[in-house]
C-alpha positions in Angstrom: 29.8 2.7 -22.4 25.8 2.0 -22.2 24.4 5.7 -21.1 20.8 4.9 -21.0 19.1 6.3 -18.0 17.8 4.1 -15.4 13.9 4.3 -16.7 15.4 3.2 -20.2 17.7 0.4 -18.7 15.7 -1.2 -15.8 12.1 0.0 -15.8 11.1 -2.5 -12.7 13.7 -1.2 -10.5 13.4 2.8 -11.7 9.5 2.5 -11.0 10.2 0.5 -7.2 12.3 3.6 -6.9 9.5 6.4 -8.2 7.4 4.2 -5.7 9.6 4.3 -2.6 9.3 8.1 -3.5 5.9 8.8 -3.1 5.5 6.7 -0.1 7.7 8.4 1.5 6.0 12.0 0.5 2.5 10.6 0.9 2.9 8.8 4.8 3.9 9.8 8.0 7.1 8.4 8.8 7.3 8.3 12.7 9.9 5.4 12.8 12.3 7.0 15.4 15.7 5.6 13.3 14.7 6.8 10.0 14.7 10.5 8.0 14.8 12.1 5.0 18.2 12.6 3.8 19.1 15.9 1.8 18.8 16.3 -1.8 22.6 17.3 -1.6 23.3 14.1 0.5 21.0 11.8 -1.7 23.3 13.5 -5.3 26.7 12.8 -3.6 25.9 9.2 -3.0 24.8 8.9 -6.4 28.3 9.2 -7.6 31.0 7.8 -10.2 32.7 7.6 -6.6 31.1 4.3 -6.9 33.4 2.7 -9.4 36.8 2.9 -6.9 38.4 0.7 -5.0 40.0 2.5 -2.5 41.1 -0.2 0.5 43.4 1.2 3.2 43.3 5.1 4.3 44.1 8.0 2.7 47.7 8.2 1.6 47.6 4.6 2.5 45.9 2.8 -0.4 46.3 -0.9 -1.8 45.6 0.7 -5.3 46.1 3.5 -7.5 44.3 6.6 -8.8 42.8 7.4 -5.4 43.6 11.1 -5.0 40.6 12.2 -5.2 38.5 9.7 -3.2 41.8 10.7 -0.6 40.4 13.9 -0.9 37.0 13.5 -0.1 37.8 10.7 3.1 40.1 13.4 4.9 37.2 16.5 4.0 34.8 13.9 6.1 37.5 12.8 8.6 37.8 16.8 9.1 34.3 17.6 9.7 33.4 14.6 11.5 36.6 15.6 14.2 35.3 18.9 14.6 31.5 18.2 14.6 32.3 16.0 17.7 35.0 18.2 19.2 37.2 14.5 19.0 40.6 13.3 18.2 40.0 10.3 15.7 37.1 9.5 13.4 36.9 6.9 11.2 33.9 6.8 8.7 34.6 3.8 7.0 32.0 1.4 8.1 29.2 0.7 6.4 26.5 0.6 9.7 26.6 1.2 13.0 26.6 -2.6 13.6 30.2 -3.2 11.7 31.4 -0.1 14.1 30.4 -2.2 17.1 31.7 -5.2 15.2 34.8 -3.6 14.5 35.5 -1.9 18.0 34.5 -5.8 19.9 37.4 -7.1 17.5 40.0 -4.3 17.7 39.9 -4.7 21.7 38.2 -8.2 22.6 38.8 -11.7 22.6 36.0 -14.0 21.4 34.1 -15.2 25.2 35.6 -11.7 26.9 32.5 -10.2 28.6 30.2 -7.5 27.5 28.1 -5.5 29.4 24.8 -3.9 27.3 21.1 -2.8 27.8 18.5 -5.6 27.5 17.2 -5.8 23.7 13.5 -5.7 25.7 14.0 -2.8 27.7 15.4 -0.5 24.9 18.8 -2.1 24.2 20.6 -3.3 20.2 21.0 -6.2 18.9 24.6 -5.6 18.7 24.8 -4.7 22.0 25.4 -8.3 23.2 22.1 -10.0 22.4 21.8 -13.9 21.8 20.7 -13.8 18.1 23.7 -11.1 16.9 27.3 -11.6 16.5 28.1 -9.9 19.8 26.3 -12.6 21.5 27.6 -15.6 19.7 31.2 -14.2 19.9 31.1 -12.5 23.6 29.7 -13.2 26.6 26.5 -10.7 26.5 25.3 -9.9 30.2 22.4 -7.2 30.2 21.2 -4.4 32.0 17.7 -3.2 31.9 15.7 -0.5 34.1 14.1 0.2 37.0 11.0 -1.5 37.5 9.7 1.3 39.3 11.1 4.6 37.6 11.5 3.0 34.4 14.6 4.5 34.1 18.1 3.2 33.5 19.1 1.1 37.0 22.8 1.9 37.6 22.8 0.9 41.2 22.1 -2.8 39.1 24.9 -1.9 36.4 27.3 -1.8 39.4 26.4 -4.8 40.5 26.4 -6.6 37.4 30.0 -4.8 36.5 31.2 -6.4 40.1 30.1 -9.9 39.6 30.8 -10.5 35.9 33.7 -7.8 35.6 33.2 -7.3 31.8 35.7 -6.4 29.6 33.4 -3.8 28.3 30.0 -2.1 29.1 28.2 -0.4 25.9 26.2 2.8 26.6 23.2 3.5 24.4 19.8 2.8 23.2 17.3 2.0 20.3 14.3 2.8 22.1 14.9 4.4 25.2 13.6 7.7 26.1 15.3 9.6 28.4 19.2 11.1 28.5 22.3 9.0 29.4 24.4 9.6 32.2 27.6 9.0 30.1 29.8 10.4 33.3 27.8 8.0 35.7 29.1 5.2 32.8 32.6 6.4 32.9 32.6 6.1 36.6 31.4 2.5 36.5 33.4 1.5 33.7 36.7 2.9 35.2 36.8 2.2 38.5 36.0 -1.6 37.1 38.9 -1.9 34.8 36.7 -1.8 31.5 36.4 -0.4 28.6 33.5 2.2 28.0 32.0 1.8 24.6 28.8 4.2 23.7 26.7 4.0 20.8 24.9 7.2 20.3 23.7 6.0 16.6 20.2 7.2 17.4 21.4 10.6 19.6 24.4 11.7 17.6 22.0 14.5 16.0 20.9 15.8 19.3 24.5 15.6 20.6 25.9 17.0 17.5 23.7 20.3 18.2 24.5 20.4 21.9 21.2 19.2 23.1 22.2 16.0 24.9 25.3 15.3 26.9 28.7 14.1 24.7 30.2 11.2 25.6 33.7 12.4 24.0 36.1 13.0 27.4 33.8 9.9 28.9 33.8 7.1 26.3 36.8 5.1 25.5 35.2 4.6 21.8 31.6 6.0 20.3 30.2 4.7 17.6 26.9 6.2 15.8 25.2 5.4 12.9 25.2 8.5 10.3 21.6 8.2 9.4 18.8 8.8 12.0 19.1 12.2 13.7 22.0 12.9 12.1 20.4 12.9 8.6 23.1 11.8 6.7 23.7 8.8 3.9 22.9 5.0 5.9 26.3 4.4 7.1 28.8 4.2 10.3 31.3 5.9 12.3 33.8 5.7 14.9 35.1 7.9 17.7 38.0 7.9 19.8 41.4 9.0 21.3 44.1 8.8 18.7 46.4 6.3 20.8 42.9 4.0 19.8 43.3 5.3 16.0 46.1 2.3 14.7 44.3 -0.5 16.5 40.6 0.4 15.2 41.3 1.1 11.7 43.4 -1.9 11.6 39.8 -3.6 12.8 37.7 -1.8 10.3 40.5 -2.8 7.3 41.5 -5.4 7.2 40.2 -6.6 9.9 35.6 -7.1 8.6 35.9 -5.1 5.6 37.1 -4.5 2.0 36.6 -1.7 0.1 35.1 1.3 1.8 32.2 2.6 -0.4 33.8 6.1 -1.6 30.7 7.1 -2.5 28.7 6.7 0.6 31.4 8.6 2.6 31.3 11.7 0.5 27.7 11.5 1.1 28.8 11.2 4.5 31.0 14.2 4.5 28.1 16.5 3.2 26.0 15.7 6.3 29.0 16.4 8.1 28.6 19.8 7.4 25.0 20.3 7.2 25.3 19.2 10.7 27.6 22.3 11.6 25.0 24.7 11.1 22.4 26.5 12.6 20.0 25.3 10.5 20.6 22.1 11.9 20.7 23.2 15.6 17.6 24.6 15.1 16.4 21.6 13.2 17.7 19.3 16.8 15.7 21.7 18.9 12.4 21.5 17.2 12.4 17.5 17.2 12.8 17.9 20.5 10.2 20.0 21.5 8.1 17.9 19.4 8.7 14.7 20.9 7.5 16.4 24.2 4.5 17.8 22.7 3.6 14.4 21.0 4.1 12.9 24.5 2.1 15.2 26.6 -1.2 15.1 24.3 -1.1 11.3 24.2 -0.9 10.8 27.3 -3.3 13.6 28.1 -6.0 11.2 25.4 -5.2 8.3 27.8 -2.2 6.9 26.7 1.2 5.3 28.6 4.5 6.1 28.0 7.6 4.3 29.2 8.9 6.3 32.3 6.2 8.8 31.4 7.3 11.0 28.7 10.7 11.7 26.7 14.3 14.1 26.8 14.8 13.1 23.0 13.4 12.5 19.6 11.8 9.3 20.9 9.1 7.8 23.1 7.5 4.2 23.8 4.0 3.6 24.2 2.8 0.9 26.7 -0.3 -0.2 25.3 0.0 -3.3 27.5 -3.2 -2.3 29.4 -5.1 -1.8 26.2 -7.0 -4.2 24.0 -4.4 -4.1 21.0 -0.7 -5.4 20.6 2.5 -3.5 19.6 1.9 -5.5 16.1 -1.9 -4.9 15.6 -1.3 -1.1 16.3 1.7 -1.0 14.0 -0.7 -2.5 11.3 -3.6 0.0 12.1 -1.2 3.2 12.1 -0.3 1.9 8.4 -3.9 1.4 6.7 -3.9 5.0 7.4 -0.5 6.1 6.4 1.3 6.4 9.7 4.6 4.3 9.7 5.7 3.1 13.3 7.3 -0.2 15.0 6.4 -2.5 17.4 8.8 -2.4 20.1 9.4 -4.4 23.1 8.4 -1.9 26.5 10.5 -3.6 30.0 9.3 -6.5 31.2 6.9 -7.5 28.3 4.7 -10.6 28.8 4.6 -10.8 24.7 7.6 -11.7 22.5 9.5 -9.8 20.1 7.2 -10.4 17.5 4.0 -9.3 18.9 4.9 -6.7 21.7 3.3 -4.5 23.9 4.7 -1.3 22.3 4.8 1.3 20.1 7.8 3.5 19.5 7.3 6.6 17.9 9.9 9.3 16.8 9.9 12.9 15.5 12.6 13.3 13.3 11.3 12.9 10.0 8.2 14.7 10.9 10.5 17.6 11.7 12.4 17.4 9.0 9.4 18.2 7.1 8.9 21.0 8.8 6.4 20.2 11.4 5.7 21.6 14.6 3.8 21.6 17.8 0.4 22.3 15.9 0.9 19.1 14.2 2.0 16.8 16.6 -1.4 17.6 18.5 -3.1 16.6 15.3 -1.0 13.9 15.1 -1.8 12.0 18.5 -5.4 12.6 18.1 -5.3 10.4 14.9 -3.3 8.0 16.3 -5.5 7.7 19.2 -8.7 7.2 17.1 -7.0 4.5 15.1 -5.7 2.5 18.4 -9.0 2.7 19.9 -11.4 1.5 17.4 -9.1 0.0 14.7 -11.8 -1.8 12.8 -13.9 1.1 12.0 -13.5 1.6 8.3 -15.0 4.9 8.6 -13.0 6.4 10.7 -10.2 4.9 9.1 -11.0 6.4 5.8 -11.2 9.6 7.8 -7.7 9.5 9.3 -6.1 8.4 6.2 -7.7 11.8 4.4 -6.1 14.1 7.4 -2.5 12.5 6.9 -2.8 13.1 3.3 -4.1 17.1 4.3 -0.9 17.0 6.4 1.6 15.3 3.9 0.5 17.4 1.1 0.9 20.7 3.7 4.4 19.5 4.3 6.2 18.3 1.0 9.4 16.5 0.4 11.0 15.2 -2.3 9.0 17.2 -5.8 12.1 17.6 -6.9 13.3 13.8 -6.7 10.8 12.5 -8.4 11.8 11.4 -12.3 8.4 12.3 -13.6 6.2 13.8 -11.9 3.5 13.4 -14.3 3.9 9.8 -15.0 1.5 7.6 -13.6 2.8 5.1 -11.3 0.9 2.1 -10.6 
């Protein structure tokens, strides 16, 4: 067996990597879907896990020698079920769109209806959208907000629900800022005959910690990503009542996937149970708290934000009465190390590709260790860059501050290979 090191084997790759890792210590990362994962979390998906095939479930297996990858499924299984307070997880698939993918299959016929949020008001892709599979395979019919409140409309979910009685309505949001009435769903849902599916992929931190309502007890099935809040490996998972169990891991395997990757859900099962601590819960409460702040002081520089502030780790700016688009501010946040989206805000007059908005999210920030203090600092630079993006000056300015702040907050010295080494 070859035992060279990465840096001796593949140097393009291993410096891509050493890279990746200094981009990520040197810039602000205010994408609302991403984080930093753990050290431990980043070690256990680095793994000889890796190397086995382990299709079917624990006890279950199509091959041999899986004892020990067994083991580590049912320690993630465990923590997942008791994280959530639920009867059934299973964390074989490998995103939070193959857990939609593989709930739509387990309980849907190709053209049955689906009822999601409009991709342009804060919706997924795989929530029923035209250019995903849940669109090409169901019939997608969307929901959007309130003109007026900006808020979720349920009085039009109802309406919707009663005139294209979908099979299934899908909770939950990529960009959308305020809680989720999951009980208001379930009411819907039930009283209609359909199924109540909920991804919380971008909340499952916050409801993890107790800090937004749980859709367990409301949701026929939840799905979630284990990345974002939750700060674990990139990966999916599934929720549910155990009479659901047989049906969705027969749609997971065989039904869209092979081989689960062992190694991914041991990372898995180590977030698990980061999650279960205080730590973390106090972790959840501080992005909170600065989401608010970050809200308040931009829109005290002059800023709007979609239905005028945030309940999460999330909030959308409408910049669609100011000279700049969701794409031109996206590319003057990065010149000056600030890493945000473009994002569609309800009832955009640009497309996708341009936009009117700008999400912003606190999680990584947080995870840093940033607080209020920061945040202030934060939105005062991002204001200066969105109003005068072509000054080179103050460019050069606002770049130096997010370095001050990056190099005040560190991550990842101990990840790096060589910290001496010269990267280019």
């Amino acid at each position: 067996m070859d035992e060279k090191t990465l840096k001796q084997t593949d140097i393009a790759v291993y410096k891509a990597i050493q890279s990746e890792t200094r981009r990520e210590m040197d810039h602000l990362v205010m994408i609302a879907s991403e984080n930093y994962a753990s050290r431990a979390v980043i070690e256990a998906q680095a793994n000889v896990m890796t190397n086995k095939y382990a299709e079917g479930y624990p006890a279950a297996r199509y091959y041999g020698g899986c004892e020990f990858v067994d083991e580590v499924e049912e320690i993630a299984i465990k923590r997942a079920k008791d994280l959530f307070k639920v009867e059934y997880v299973n964390v074989q698939p490998h995103s939070g769109s193959q857990a939609n993918m593989a709930v739509y299959m387990s309980f849907l016929s190709p053209g049955d209806v689906i009822l999601g949020m409009n991709l342009a008001h804060g919706g997924h892709l795989s929530h029923g959208s035209s250019v995903s599979f849940s669109g090409m395979l169901y019939k997608g019919i969307s929901y959007g907000l309130n003109s007026r409140t900006q808020l979720i409309d349920y009085d039009q979910i109802n309406d919707l629900v009663k005139m294209h009685k979908p099979k299934m309505i899908i909770a939950g949001a990529s960009a959308y800022p305020r809680q989720i009435d999951f009980n208001l769903f379930h009411e819907i849902a039930h009283s209609n005959g359909a199924y109540l599916m909920v991804d919380m992929a971008h909340i499952a931190g916050l409801i993890a910690a107790n800090l937004h309502p749980s859709p367990v007890g409301k949701a026929d099935f939840i799905t979630s990503t284990t990345h974002k809040t939750l700060r674990g490996p990139r990966g999916g998972l599934i929720l549910a009542r155990k009479e659901f169990g047989p049906r969705l891991n027969k749609g997971i395997f065989p039904g869209i996937q092979g081989g689960p990757l062992m190694h991914i859900i041991a990372a898995k099962a180590v977030s698990f149970k980061e999650a279960m601590t205080q730590d973390f819960i106090d972790y959840q409460v501080q992005v909170i708290k600065n989401a608010k702040v970050l809200a308040d002081e931009l829109m005290r520089l002059g800023f709007d934000l979609i239905s005028g502030g945030t309940d999460n780790h999330l909030l959308l700016v409408d910049l669609s009465k100011m000279a700049i688009t969701g794409q031109e501010a996206e590319h003057a946040l990065e010149q000056v190390a600030i890493v945000a989206n473009k994002n569609s805000i309800p009832f955009d007059k640009r497309g996708p590709r341009v936009t009117s908005g700008l999400r912003l999210g606190t999680p990584a920030l947080t995870t840093r260790g940033m607080k209020e203090p920061e945040m202030k600092i934060i939105a005062s630079i991002i204001k200066g860059v969105i109003k005068d993006p072509g000054n080179q000056i103050e460019l050069a300015r606002a770049r130096n501050k997010v370095l001050e702040i990056c190099e005040s907050y560190p991550i990842y010295q101990s990840l790096m290979y060589d910290k001496k080494e010269n990267i280019q």
